[in-house]
OpenMM code with the backbone's topology and positions (N, CA, C; nanometers):
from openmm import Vec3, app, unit

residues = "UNK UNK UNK UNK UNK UNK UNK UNK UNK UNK UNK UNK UNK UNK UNK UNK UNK UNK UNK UNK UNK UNK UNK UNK UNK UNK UNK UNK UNK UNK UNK UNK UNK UNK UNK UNK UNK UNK UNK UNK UNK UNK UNK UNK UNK UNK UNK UNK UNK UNK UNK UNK UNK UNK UNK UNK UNK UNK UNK UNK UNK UNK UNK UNK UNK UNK UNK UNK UNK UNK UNK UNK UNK UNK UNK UNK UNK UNK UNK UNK UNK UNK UNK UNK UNK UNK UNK UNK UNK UNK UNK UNK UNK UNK UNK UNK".split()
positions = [
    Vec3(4.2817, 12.2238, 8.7075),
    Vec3(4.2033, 12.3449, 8.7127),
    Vec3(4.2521, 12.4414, 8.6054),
    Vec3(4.2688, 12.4111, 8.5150),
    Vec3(4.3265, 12.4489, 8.3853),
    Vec3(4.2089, 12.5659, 8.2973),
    Vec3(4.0969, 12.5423, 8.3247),
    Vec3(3.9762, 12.6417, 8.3153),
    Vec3(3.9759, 12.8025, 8.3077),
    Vec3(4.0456, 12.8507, 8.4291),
    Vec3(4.1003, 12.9993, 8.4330),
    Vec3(4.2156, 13.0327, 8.4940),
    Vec3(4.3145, 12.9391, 8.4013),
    Vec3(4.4440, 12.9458, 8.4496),
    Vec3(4.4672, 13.1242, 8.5023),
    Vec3(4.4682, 13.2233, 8.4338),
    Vec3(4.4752, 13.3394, 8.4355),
    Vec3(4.4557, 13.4219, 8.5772),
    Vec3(4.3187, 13.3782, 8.6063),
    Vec3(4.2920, 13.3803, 8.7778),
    Vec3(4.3455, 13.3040, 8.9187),
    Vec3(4.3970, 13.1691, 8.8230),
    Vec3(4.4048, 13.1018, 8.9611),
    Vec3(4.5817, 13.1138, 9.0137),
    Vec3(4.5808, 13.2452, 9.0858),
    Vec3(4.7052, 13.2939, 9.1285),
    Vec3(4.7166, 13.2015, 9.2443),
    Vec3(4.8534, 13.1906, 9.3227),
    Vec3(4.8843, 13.0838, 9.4143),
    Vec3(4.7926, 13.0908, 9.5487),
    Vec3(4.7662, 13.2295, 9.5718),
    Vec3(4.6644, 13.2804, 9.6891),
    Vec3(4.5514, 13.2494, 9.6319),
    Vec3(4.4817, 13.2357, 9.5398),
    Vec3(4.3492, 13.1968, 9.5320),
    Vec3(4.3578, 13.0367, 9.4898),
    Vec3(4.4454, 12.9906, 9.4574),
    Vec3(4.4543, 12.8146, 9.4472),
    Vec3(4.4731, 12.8001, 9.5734),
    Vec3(4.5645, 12.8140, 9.6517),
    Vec3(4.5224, 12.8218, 9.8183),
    Vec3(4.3739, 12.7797, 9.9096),
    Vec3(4.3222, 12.9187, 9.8734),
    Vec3(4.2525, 12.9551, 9.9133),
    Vec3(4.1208, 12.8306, 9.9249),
    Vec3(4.0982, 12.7670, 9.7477),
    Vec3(4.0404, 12.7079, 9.6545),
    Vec3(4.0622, 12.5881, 9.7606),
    Vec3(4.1813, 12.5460, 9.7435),
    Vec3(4.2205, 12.4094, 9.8289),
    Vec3(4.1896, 12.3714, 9.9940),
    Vec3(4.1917, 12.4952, 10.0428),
    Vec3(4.1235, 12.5044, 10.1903),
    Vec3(3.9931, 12.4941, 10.2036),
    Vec3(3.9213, 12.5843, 10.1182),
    Vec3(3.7650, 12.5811, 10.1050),
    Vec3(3.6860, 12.3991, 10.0580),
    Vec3(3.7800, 12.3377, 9.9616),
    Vec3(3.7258, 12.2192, 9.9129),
    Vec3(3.7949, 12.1136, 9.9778),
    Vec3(3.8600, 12.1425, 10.0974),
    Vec3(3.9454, 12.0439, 10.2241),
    Vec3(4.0542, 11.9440, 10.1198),
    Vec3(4.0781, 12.0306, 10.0007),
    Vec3(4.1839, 11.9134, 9.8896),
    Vec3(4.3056, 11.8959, 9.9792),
    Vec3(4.3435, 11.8076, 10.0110),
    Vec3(4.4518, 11.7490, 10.1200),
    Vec3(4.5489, 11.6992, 10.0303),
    Vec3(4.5451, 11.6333, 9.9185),
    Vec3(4.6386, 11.5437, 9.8328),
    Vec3(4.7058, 11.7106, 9.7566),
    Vec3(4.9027, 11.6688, 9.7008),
    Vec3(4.9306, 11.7153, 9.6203),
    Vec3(4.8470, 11.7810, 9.4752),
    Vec3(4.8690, 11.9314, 9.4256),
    Vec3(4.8388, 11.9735, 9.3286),
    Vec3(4.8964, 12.0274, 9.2494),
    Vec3(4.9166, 11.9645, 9.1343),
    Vec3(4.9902, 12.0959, 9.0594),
    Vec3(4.9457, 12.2109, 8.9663),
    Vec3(5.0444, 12.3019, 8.8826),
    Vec3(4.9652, 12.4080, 8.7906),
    Vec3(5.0568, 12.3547, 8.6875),
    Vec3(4.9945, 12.3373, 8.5329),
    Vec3(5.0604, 12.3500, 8.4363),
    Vec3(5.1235, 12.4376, 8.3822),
    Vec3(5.1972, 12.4377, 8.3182),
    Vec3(5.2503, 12.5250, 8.2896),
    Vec3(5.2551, 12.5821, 8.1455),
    Vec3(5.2136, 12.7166, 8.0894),
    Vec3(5.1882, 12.7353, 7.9510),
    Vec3(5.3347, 12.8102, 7.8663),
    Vec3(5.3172, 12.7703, 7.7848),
    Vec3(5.4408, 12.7995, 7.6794),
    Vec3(5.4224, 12.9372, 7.6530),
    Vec3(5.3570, 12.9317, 7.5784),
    Vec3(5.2800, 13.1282, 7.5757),
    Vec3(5.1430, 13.1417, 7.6166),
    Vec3(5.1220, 13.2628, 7.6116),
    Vec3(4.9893, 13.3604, 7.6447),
    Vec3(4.8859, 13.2965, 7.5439),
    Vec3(4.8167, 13.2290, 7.6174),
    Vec3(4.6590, 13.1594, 7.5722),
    Vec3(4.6782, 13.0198, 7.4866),
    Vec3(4.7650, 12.9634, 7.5034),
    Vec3(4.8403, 12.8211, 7.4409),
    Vec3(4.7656, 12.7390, 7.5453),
    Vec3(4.7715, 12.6263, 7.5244),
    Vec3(4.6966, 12.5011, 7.5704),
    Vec3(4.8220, 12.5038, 7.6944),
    Vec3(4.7507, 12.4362, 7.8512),
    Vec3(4.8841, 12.3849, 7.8979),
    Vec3(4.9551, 12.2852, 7.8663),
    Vec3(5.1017, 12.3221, 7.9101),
    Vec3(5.2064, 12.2323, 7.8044),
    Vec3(5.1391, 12.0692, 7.8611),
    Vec3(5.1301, 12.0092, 7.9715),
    Vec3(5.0864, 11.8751, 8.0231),
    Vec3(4.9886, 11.8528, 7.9590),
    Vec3(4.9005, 11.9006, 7.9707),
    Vec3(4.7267, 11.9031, 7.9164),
    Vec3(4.7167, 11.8282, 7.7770),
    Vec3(4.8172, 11.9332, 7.7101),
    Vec3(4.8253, 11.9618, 7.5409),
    Vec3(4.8992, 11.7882, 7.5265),
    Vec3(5.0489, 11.7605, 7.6027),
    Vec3(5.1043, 11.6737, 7.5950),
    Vec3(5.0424, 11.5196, 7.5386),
    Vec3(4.9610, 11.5253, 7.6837),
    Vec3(4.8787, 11.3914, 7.6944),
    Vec3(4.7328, 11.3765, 7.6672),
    Vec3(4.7072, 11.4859, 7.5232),
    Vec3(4.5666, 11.4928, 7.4706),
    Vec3(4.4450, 11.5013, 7.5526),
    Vec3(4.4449, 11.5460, 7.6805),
    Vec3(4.3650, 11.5746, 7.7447),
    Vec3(4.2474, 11.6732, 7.6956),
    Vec3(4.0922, 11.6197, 7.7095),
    Vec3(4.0321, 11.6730, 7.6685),
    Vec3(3.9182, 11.8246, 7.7485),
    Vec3(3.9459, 11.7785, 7.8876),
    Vec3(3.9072, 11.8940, 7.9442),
    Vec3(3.9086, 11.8095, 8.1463),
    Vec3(3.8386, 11.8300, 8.2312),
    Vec3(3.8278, 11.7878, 8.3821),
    Vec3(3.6792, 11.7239, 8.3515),
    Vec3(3.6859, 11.6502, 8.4801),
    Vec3(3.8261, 11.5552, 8.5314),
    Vec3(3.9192, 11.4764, 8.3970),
    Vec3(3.9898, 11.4719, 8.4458),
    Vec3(4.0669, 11.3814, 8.3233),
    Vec3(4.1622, 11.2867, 8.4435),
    Vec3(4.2308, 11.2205, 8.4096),
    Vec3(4.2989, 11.1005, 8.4776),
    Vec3(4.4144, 10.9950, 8.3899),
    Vec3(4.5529, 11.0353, 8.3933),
    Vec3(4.5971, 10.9702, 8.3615),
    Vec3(4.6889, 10.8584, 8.4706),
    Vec3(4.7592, 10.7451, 8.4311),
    Vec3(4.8166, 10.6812, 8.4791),
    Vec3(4.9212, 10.6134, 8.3736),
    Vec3(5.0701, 10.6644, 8.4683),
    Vec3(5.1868, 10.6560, 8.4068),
    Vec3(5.2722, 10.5436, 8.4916),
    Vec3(5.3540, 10.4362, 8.4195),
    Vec3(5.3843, 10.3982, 8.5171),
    Vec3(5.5579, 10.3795, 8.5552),
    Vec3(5.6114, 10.3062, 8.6049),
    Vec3(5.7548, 10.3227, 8.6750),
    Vec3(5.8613, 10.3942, 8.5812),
    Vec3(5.8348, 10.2976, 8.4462),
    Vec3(5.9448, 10.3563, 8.3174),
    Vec3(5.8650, 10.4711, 8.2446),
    Vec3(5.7945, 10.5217, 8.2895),
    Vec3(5.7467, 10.7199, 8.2586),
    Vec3(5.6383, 10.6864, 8.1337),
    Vec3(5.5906, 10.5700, 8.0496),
    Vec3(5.5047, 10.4940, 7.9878),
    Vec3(5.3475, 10.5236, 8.0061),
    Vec3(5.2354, 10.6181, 7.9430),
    Vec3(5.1308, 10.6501, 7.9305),
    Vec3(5.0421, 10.4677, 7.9353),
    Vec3(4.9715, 10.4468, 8.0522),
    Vec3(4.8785, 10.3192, 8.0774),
    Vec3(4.7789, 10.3576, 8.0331),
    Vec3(4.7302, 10.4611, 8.0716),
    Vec3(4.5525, 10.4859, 8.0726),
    Vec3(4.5233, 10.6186, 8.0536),
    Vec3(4.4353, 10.6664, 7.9863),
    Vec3(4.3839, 10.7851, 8.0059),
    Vec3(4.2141, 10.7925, 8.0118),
    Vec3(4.1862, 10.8604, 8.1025),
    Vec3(4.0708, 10.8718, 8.1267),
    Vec3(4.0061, 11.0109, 8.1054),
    Vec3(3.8592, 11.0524, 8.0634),
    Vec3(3.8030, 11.1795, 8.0566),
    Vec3(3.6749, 11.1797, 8.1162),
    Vec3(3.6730, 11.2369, 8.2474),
    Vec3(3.5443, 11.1752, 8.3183),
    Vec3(3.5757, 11.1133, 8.4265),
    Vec3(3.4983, 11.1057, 8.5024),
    Vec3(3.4562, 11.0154, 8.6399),
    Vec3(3.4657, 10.9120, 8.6375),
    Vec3(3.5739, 10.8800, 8.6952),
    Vec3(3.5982, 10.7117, 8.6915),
    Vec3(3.5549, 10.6566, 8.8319),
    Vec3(3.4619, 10.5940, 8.8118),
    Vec3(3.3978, 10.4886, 8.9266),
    Vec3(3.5393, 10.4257, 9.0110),
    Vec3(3.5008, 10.4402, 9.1375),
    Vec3(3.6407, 10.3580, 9.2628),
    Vec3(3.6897, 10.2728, 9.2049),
    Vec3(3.5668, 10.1577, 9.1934),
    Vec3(3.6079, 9.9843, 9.1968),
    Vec3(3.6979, 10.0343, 9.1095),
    Vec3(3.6747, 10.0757, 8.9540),
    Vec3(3.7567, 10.0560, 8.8421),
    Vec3(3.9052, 10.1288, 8.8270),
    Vec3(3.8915, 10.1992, 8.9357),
    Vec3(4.0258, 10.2993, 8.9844),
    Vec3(4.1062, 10.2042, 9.0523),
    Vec3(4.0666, 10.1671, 9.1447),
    Vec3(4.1200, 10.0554, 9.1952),
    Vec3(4.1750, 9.9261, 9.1940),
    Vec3(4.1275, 9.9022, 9.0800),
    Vec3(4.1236, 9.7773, 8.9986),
    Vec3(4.2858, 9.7945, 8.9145),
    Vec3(4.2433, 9.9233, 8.8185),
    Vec3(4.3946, 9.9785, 8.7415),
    Vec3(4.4632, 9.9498, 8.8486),
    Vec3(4.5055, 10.0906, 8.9062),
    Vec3(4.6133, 10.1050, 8.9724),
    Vec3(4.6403, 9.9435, 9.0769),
    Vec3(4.5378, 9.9128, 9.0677),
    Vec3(4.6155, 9.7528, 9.1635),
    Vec3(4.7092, 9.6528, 9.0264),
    Vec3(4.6508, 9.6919, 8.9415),
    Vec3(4.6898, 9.5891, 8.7979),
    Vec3(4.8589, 9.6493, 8.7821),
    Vec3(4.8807, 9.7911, 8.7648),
    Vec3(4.9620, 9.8777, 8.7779),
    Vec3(5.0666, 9.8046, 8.8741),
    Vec3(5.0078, 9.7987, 9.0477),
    Vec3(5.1590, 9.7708, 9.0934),
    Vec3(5.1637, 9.6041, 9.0861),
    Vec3(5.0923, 9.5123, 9.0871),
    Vec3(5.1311, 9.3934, 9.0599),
    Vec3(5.2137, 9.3837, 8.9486),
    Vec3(5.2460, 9.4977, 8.8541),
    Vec3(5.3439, 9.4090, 8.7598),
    Vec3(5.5011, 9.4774, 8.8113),
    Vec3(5.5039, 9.5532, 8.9370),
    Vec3(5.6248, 9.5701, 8.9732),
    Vec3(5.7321, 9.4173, 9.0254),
    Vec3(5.8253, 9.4011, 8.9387),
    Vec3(5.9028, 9.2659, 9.0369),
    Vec3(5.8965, 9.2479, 9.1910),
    Vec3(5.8520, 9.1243, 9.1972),
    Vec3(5.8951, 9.0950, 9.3485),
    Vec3(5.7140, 9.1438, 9.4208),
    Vec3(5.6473, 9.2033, 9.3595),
    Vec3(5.5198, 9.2659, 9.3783),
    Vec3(5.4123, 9.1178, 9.4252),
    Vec3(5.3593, 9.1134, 9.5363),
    Vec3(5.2538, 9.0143, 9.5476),
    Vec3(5.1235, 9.0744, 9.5492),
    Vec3(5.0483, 8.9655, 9.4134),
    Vec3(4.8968, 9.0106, 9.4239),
    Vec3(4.8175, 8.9967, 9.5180),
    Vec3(4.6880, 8.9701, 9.5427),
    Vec3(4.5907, 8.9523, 9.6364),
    Vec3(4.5543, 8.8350, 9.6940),
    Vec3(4.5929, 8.7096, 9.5757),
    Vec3(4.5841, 8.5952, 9.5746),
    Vec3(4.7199, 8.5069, 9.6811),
    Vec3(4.7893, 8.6699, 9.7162),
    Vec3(4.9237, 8.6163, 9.7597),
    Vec3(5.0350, 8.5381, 9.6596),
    Vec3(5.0222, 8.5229, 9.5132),
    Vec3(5.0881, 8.4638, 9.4263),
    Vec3(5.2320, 8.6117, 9.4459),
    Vec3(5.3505, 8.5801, 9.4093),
    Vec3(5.4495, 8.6933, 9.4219),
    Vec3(5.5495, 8.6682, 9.2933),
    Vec3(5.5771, 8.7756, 9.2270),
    Vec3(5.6443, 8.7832, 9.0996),
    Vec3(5.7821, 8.7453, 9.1458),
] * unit.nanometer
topology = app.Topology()
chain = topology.addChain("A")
for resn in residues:
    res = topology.addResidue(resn, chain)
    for name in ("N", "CA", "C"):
        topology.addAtom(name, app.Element.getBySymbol(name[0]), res)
């Protein structure tokens, strides 16, 4: 929600999060100076919301997304994601 960082004080991100029943963790970026890109945002070339990245165990940029990413294909990543953890069994039941 990087849009009007300026407004969105912790009582009205609150507020924001109750009204739209957001249940999952959120965070705020954080800006270097007054009207600078946020530092995360800026980091990982993000081009505006939704955006979607996926990082994985060793802190390593997988994917970036800009836009609405359809379930299946959300699902699909992040399943690709933990099958390559050791010891991780896929769907097929095969186990690393």
């Amino acid at each position: 929600m990087f849009e009007h960082h300026e407004a969105m004080t912790p009582t009205s991100l609150e507020a924001f999060l109750f009204e739209y029943r957001i249940r999952f963790p959120v965070g705020v970026d954080a800006h270097e100076d007054s009207g600078s890109t946020p530092v995360t945002f800026g980091r990982y070339g993000m081009r505006g919301t939704p955006s979607m990245v996926h990082i994985d165990r060793d802190g390593n940029l997988r994917s970036h997304h800009f836009g609405a990413v359809e379930d299946m294909a959300l699902a699909a990543e992040v399943t690709r994601l933990l099958e390559e953890r050791p010891g991780a069994c896929s769907i097929d039941g095969t186990c690393s």
